[in-house]
PDBQT receptor file of N, H, CA, C and O in Angstrom, charges set to zero:
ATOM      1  N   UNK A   1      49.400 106.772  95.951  1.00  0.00    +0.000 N 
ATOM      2  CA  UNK A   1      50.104 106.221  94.817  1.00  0.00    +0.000 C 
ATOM      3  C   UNK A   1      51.532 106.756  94.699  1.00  0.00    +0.000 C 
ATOM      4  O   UNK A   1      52.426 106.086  94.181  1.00  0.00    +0.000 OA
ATOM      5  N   UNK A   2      51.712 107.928  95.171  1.00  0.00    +0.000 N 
ATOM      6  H   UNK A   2      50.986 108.472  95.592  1.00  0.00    +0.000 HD
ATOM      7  CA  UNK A   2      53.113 108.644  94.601  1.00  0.00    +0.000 C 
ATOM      8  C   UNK A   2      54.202 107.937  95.853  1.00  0.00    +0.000 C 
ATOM      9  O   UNK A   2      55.397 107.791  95.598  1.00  0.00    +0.000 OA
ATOM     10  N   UNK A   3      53.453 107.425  97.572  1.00  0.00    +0.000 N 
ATOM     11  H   UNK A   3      52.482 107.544  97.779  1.00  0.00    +0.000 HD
ATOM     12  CA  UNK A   3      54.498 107.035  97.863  1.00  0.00    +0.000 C 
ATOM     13  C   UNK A   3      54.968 104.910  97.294  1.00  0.00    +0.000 C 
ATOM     14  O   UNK A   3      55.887 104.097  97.394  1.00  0.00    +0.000 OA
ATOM     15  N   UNK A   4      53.911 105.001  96.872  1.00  0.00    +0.000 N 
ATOM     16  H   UNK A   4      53.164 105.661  96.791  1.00  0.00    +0.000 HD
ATOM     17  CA  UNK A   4      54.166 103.583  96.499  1.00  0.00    +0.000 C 
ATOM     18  C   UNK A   4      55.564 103.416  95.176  1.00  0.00    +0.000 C 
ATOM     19  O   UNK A   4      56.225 102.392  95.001  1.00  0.00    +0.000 OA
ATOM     20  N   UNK A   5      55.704 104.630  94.458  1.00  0.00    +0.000 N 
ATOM     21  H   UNK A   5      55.167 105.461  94.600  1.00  0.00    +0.000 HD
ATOM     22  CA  UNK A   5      56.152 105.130  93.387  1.00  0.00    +0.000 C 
ATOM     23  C   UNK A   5      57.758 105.297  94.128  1.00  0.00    +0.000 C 
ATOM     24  O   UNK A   5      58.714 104.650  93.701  1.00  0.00    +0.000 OA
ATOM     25  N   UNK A   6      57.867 106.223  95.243  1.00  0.00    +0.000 N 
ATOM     26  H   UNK A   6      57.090 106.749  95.590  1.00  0.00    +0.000 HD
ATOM     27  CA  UNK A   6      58.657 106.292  96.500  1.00  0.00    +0.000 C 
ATOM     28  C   UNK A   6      59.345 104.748  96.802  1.00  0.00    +0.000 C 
ATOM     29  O   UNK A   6      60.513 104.411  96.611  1.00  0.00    +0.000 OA
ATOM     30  N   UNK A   7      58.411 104.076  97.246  1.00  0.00    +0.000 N 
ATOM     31  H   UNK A   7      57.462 104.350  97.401  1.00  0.00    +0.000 HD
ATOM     32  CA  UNK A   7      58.915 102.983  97.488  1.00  0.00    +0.000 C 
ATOM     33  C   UNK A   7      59.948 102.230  96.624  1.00  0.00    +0.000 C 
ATOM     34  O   UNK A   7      61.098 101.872  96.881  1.00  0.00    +0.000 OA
ATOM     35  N   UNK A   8      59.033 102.075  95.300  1.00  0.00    +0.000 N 
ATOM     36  H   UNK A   8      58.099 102.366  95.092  1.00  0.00    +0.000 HD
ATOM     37  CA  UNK A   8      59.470 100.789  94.835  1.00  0.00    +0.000 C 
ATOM     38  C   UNK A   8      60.985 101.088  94.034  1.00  0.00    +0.000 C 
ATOM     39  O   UNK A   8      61.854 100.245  93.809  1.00  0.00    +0.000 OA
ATOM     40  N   UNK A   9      61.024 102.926  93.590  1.00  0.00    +0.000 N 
ATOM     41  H   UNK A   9      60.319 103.611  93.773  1.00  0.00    +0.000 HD
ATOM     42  CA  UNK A   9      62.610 103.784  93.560  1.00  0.00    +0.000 C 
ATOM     43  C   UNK A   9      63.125 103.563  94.306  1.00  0.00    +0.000 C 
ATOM     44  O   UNK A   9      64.264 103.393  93.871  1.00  0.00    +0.000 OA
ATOM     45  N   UNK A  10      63.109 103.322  95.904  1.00  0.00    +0.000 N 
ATOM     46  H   UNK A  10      62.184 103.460  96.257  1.00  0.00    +0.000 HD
ATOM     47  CA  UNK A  10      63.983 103.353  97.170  1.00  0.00    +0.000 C 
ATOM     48  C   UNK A  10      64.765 101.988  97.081  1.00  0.00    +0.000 C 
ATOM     49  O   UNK A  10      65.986 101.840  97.147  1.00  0.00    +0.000 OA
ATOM     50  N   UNK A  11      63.338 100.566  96.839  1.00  0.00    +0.000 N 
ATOM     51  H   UNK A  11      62.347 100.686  96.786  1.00  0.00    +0.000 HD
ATOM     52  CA  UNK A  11      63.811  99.805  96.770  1.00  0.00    +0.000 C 
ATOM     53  C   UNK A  11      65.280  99.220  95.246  1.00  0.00    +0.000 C 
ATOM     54  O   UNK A  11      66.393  98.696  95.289  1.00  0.00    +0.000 OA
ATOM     55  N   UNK A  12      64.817  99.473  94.690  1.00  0.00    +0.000 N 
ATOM     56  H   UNK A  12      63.912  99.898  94.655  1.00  0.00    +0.000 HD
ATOM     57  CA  UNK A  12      65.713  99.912  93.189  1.00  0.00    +0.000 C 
ATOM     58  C   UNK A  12      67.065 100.025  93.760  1.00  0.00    +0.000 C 
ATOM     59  O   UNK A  12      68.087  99.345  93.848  1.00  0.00    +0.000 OA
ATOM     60  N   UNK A  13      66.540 101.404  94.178  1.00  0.00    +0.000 N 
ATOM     61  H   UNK A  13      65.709 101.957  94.107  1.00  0.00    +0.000 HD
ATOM     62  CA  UNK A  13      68.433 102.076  94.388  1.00  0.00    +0.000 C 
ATOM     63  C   UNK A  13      68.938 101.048  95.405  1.00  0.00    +0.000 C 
ATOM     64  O   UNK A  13      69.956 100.389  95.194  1.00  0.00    +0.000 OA
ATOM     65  N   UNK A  14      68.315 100.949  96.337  1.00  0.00    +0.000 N 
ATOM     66  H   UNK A  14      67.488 101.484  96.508  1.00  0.00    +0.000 HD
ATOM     67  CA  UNK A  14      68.659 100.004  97.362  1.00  0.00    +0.000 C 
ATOM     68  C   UNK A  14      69.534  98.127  96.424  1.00  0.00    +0.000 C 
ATOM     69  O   UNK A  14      70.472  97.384  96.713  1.00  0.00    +0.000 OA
ATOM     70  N   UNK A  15      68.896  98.160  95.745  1.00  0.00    +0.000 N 
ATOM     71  H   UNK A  15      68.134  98.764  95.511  1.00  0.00    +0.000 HD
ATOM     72  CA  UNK A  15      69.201  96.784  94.950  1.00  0.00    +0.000 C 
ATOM     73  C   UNK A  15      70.545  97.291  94.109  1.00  0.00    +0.000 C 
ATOM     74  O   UNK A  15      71.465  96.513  93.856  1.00  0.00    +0.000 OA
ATOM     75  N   UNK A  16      70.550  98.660  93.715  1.00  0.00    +0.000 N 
ATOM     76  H   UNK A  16      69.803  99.293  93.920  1.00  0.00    +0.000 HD
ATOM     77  CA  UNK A  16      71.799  98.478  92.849  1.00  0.00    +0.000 C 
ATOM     78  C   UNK A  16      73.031  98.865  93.494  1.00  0.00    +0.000 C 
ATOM     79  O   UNK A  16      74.155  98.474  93.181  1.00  0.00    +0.000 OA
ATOM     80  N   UNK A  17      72.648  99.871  94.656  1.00  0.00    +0.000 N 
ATOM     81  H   UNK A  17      71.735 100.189  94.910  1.00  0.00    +0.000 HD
ATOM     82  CA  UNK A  17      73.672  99.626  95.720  1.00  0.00    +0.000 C 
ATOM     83  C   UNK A  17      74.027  98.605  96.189  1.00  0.00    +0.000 C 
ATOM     84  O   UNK A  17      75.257  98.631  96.207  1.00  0.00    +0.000 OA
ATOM     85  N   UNK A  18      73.679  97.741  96.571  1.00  0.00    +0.000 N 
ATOM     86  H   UNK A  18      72.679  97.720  96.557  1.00  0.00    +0.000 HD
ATOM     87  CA  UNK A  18      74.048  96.174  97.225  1.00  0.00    +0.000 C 
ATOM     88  C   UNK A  18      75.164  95.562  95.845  1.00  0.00    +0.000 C 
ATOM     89  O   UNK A  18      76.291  95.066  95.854  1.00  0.00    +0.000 OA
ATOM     90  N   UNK A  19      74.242  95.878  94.815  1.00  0.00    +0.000 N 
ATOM     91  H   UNK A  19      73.326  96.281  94.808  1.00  0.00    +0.000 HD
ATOM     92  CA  UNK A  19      75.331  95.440  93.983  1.00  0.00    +0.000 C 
ATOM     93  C   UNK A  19      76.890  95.436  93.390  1.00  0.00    +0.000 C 
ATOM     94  O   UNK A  19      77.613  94.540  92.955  1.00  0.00    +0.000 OA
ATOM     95  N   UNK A  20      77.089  97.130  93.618  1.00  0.00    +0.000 N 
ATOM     96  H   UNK A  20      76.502  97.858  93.971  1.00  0.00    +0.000 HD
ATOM     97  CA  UNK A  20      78.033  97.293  93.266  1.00  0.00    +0.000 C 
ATOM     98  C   UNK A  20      78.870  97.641  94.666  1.00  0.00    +0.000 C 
ATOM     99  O   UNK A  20      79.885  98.287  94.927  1.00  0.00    +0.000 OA
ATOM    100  N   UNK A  21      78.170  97.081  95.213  1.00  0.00    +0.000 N 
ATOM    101  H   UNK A  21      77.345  96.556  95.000  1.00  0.00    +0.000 HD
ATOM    102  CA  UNK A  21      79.051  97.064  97.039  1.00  0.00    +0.000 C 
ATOM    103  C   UNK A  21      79.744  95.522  96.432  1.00  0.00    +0.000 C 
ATOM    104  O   UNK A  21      80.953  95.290  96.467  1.00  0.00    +0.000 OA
ATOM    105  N   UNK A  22      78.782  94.632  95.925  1.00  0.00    +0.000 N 
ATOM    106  H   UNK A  22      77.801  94.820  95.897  1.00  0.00    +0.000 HD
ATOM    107  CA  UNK A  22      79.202  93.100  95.937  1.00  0.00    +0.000 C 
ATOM    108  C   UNK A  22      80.643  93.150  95.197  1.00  0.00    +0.000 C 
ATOM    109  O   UNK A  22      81.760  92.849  95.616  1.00  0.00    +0.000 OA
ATOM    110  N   UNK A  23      80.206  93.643  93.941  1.00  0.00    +0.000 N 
ATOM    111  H   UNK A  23      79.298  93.889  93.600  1.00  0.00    +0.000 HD
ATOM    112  CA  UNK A  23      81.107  93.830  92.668  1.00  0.00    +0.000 C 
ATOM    113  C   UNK A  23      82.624  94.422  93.482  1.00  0.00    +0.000 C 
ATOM    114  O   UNK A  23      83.645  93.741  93.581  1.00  0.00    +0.000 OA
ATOM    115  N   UNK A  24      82.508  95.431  93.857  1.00  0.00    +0.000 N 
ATOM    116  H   UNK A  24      81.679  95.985  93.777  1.00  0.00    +0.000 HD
ATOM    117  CA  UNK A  24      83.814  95.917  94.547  1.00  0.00    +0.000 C 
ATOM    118  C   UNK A  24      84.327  95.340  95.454  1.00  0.00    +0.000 C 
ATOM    119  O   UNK A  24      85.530  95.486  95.675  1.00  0.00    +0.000 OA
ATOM    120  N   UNK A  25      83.258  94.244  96.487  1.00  0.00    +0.000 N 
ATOM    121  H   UNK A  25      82.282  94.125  96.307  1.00  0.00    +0.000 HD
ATOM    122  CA  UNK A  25      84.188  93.712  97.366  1.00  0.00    +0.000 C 
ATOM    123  C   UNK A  25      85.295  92.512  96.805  1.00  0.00    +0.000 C 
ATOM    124  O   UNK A  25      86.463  92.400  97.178  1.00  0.00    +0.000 OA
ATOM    125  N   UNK A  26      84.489  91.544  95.672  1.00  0.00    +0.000 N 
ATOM    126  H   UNK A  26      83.541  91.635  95.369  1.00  0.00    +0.000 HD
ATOM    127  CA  UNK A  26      84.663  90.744  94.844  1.00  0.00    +0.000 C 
ATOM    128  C   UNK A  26      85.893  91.274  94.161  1.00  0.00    +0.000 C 
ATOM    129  O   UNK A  26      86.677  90.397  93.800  1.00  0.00    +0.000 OA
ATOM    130  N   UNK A  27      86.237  92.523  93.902  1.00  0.00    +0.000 N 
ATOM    131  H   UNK A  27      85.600  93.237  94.196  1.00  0.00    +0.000 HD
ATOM    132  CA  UNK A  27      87.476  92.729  93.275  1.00  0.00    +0.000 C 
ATOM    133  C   UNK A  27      88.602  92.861  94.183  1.00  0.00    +0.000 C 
ATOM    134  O   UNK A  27      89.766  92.531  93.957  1.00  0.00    +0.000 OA
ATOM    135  N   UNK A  28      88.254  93.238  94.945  1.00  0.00    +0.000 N 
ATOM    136  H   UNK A  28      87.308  93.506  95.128  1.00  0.00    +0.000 HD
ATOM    137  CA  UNK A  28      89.159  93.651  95.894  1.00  0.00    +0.000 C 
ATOM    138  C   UNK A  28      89.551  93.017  96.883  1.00  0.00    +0.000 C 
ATOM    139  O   UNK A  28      90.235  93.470  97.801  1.00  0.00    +0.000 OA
ATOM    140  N   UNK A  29      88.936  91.358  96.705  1.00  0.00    +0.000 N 
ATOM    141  H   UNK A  29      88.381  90.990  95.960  1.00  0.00    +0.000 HD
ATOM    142  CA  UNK A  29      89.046  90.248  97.360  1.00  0.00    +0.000 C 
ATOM    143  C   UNK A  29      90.385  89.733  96.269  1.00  0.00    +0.000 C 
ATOM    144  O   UNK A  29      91.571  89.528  96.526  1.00  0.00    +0.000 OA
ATOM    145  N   UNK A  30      89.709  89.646  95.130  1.00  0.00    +0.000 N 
ATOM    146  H   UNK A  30      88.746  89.812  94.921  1.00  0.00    +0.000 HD
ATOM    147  CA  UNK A  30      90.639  89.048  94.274  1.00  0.00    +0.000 C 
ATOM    148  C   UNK A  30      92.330  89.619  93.953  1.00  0.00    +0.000 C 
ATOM    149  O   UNK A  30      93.365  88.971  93.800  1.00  0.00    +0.000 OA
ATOM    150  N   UNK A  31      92.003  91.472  93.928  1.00  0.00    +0.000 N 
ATOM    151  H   UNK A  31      91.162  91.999  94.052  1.00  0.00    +0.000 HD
ATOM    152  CA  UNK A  31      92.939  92.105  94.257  1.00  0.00    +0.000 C 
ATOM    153  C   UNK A  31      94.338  91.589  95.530  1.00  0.00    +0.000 C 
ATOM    154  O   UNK A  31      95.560  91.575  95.377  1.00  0.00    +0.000 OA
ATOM    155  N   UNK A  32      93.566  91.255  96.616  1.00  0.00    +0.000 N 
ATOM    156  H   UNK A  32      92.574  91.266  96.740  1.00  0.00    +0.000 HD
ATOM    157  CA  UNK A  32      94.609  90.669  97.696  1.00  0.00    +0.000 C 
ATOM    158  C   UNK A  32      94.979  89.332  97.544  1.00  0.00    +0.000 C 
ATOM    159  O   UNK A  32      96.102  88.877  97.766  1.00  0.00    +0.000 OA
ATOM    160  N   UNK A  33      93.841  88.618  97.094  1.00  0.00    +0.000 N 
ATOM    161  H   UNK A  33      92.930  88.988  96.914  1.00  0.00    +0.000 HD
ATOM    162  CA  UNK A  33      94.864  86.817  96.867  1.00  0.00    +0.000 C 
ATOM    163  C   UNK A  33      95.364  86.888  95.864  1.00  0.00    +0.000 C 
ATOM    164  O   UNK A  33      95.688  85.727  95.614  1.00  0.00    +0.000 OA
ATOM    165  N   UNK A  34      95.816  87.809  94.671  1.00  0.00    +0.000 N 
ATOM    166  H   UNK A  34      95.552  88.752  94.874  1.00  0.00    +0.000 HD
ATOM    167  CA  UNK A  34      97.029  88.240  94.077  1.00  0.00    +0.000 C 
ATOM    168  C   UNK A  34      97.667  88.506  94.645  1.00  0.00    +0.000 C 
ATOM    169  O   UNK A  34      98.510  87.723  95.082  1.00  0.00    +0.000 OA
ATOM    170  N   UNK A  35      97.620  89.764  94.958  1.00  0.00    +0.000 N 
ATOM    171  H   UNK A  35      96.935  90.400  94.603  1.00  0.00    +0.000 HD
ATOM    172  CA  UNK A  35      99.144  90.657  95.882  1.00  0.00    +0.000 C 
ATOM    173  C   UNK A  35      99.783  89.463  97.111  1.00  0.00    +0.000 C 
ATOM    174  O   UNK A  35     100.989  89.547  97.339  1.00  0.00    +0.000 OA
ATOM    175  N   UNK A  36      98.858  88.228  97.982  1.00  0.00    +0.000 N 
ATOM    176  H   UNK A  36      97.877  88.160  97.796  1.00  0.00    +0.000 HD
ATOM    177  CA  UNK A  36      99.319  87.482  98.694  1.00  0.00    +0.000 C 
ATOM    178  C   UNK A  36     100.096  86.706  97.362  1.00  0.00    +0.000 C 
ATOM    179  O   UNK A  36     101.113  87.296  96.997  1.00  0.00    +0.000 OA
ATOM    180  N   UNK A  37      99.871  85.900  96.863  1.00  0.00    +0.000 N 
ATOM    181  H   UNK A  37      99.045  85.420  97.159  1.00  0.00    +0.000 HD
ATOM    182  CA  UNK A  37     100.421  84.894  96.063  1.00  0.00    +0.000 C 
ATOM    183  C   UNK A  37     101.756  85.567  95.138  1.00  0.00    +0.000 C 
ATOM    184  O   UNK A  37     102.728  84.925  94.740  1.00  0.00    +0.000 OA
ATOM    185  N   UNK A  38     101.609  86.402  95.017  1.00  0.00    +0.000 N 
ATOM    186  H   UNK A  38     100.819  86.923  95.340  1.00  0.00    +0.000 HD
ATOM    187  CA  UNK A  38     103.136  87.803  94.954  1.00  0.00    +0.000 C 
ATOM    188  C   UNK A  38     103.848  87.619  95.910  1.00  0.00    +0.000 C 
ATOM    189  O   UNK A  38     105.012  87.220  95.857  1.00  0.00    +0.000 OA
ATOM    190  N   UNK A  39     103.467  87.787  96.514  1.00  0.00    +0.000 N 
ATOM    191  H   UNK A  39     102.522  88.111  96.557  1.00  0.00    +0.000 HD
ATOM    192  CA  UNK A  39     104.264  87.981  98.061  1.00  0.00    +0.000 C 
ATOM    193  C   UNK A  39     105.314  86.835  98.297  1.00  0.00    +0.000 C 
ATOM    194  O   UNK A  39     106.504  86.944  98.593  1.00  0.00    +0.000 OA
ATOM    195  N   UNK A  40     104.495  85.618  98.069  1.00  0.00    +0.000 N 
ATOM    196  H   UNK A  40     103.529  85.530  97.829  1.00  0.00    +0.000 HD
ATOM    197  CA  UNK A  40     104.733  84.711  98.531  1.00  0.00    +0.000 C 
ATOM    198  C   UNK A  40     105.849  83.882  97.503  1.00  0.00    +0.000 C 
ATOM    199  O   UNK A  40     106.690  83.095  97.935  1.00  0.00    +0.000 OA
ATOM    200  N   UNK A  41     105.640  84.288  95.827  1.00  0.00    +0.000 N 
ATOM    201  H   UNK A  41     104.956  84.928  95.475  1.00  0.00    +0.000 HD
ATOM    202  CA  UNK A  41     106.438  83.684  95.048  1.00  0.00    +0.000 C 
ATOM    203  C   UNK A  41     107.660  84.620  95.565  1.00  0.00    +0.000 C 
ATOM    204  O   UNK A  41     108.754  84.091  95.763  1.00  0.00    +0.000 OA
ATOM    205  N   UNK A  42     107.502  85.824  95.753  1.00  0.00    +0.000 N 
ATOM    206  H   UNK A  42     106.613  86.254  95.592  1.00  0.00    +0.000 HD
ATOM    207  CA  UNK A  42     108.739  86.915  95.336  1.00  0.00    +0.000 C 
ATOM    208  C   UNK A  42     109.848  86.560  96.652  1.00  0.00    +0.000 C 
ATOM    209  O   UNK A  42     111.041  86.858  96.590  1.00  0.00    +0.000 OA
ATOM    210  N   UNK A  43     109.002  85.644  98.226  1.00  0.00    +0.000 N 
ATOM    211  H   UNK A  43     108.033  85.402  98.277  1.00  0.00    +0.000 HD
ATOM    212  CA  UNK A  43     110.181  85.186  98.991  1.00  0.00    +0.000 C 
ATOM    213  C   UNK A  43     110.790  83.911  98.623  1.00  0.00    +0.000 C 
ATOM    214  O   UNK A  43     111.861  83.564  99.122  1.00  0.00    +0.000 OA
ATOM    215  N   UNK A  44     110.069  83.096  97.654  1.00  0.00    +0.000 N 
ATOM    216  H   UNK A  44     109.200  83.378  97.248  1.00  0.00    +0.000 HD
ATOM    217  CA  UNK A  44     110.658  81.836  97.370  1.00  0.00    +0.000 C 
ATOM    218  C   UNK A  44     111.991  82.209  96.029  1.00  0.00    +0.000 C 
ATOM    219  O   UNK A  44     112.998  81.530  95.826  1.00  0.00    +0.000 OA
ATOM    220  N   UNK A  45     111.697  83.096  95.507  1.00  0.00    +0.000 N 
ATOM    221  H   UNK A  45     110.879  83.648  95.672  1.00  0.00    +0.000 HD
ATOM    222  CA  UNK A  45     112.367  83.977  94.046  1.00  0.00    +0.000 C 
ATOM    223  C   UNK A  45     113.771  84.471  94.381  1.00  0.00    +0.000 C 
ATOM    224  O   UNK A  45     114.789  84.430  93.690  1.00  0.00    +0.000 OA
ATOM    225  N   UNK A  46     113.549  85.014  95.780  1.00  0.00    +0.000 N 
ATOM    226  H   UNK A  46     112.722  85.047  96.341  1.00  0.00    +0.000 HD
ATOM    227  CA  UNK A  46     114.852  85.808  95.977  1.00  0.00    +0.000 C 
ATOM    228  C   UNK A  46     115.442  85.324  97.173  1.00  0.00    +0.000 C 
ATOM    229  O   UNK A  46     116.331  85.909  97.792  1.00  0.00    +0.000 OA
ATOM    230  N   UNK A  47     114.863  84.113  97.519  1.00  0.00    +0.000 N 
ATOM    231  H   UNK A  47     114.141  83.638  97.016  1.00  0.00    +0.000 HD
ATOM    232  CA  UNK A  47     115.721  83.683  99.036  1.00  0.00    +0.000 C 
ATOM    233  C   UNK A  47     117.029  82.577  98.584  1.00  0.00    +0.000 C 
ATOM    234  O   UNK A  47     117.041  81.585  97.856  1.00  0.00    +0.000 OA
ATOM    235  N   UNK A  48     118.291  83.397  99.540  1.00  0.00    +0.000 N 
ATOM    236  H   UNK A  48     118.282  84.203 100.132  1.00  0.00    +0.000 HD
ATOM    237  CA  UNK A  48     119.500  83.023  99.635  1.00  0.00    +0.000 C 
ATOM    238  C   UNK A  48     120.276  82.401 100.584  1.00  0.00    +0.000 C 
ATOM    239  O   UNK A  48     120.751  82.767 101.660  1.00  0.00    +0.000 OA
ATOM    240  N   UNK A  49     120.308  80.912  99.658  1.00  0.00    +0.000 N 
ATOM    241  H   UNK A  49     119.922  80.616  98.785  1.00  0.00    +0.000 HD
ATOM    242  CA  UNK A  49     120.939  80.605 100.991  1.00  0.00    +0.000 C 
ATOM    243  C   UNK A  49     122.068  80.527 102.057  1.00  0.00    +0.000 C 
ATOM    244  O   UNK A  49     123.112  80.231 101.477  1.00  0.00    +0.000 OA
ATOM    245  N   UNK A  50     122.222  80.652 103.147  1.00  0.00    +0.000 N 
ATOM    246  H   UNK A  50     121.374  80.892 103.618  1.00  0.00    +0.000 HD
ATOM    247  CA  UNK A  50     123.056  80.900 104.014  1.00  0.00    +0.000 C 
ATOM    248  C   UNK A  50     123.707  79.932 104.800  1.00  0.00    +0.000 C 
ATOM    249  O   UNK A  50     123.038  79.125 105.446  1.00  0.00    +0.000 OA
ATOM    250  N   UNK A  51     124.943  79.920 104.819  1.00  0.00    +0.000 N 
ATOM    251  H   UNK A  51     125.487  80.575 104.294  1.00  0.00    +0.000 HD
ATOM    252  CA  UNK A  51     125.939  79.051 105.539  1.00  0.00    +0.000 C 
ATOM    253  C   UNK A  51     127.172  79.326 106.955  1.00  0.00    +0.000 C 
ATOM    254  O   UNK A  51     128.274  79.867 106.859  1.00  0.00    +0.000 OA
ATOM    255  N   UNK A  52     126.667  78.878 107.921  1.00  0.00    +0.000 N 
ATOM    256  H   UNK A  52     125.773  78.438 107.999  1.00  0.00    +0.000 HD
ATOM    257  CA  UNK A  52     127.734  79.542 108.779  1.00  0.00    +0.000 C 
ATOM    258  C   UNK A  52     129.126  79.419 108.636  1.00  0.00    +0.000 C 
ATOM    259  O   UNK A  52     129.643  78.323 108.414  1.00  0.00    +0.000 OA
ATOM    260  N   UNK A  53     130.010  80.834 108.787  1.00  0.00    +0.000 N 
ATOM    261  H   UNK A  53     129.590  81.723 108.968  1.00  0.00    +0.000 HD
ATOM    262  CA  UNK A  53     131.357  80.094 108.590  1.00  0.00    +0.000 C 
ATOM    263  C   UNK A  53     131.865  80.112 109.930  1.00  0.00    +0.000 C 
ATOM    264  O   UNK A  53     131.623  81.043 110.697  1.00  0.00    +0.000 OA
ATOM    265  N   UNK A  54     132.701  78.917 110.301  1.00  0.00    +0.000 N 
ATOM    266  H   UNK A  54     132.898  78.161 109.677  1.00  0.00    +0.000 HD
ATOM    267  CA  UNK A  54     132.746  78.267 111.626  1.00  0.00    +0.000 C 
ATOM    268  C   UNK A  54     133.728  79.093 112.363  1.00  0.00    +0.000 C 
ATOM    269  O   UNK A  54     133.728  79.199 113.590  1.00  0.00    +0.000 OA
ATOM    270  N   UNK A  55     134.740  79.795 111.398  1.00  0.00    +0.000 N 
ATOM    271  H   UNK A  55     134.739  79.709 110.402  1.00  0.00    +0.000 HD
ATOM    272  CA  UNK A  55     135.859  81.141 112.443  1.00  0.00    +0.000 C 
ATOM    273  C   UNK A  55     135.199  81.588 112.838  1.00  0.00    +0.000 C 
ATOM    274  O   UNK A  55     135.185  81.331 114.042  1.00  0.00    +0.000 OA
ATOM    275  N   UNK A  56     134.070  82.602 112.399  1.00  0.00    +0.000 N 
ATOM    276  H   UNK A  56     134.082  82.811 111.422  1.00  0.00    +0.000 HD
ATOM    277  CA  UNK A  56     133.493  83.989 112.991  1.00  0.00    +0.000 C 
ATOM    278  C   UNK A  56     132.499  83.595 113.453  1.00  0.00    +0.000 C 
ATOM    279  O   UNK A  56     132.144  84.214 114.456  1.00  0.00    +0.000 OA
ATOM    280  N   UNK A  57     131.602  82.455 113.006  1.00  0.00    +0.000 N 
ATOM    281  H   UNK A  57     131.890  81.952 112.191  1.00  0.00    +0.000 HD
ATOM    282  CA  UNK A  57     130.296  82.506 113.580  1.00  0.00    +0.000 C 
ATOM    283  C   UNK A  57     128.743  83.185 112.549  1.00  0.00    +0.000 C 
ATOM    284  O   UNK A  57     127.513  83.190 112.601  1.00  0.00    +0.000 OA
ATOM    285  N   UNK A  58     129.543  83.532 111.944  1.00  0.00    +0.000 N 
ATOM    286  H   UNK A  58     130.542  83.527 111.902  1.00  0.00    +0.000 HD
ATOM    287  CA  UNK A  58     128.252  84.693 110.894  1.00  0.00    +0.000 C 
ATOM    288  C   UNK A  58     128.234  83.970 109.872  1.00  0.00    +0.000 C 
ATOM    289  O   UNK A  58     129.172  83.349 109.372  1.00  0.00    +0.000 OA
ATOM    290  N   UNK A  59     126.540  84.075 109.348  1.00  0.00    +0.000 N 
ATOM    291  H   UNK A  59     125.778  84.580 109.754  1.00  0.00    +0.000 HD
ATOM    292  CA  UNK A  59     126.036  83.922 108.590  1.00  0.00    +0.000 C 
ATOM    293  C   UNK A  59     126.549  84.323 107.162  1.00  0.00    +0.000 C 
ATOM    294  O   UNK A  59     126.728  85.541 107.134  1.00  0.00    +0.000 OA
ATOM    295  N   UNK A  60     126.846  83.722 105.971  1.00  0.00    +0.000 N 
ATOM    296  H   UNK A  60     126.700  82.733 105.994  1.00  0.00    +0.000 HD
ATOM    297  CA  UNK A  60     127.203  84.665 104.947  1.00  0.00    +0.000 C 
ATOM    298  C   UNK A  60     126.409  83.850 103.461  1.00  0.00    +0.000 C 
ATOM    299  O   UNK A  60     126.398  82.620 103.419  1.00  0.00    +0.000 OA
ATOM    300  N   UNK A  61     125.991  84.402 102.695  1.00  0.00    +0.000 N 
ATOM    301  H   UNK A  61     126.000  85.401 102.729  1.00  0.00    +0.000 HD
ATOM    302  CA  UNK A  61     125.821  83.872 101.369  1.00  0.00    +0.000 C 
ATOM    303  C   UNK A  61     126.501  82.072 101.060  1.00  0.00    +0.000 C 
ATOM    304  O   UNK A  61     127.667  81.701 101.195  1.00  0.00    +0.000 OA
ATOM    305  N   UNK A  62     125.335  81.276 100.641  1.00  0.00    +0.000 N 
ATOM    306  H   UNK A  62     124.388  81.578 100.532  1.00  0.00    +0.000 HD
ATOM    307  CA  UNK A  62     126.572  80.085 100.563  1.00  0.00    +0.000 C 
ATOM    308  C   UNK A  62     126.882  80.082  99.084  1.00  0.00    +0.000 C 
ATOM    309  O   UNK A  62     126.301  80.442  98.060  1.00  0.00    +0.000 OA
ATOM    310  N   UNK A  63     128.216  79.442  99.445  1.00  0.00    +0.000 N 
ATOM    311  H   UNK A  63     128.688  79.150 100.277  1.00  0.00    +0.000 HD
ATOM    312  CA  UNK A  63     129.425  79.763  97.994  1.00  0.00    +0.000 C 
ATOM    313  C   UNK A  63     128.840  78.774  97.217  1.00  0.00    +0.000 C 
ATOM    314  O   UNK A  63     128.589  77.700  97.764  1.00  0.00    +0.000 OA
ATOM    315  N   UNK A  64     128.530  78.961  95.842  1.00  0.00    +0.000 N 
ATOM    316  H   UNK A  64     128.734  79.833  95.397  1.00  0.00    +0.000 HD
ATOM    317  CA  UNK A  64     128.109  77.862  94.488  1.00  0.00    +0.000 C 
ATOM    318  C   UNK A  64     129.574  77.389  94.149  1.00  0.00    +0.000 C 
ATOM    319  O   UNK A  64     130.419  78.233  93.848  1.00  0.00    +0.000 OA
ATOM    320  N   UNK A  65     129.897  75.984  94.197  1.00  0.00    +0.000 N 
ATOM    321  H   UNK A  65     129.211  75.299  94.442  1.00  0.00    +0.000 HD
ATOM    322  CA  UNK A  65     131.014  75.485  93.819  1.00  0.00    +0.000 C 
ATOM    323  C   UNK A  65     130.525  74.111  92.476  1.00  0.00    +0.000 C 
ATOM    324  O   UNK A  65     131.402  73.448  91.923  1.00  0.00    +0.000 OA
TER     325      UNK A  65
């Protein structure tokens, strides 16, 4: 009887481990398709655009007229 007692504790812990394995991966899934979708506004946010000037050849900021 006491290992059946054994058991069905093993199984338990076993169940609430799985769980909070789930729970954490689940956050930390969600955690990164934030930080991606960050990522991704913050290059559309701060990108500048660029115009060659035809003396030099280089790239420079284009002028708002």
């Amino acid at each position: 009887m006491p290992q059946l007692l054994l058991l069905i504790a093993a199984g338990a812990g076993l169940l609430l481990v799985r769980r909070l394995f789930k729970k954490q991966q689940d956050r930390i899934a969600a955690d990164l398709r934030d930080a991606k979708e960050a990522m991704e506004h913050r290059d559309v946010d701060q990108a500048v655009p660029l115009e060659q000037d035809p003396a030099t050849g280089v790239y420079r900021p284009k002028q708002m007229r």
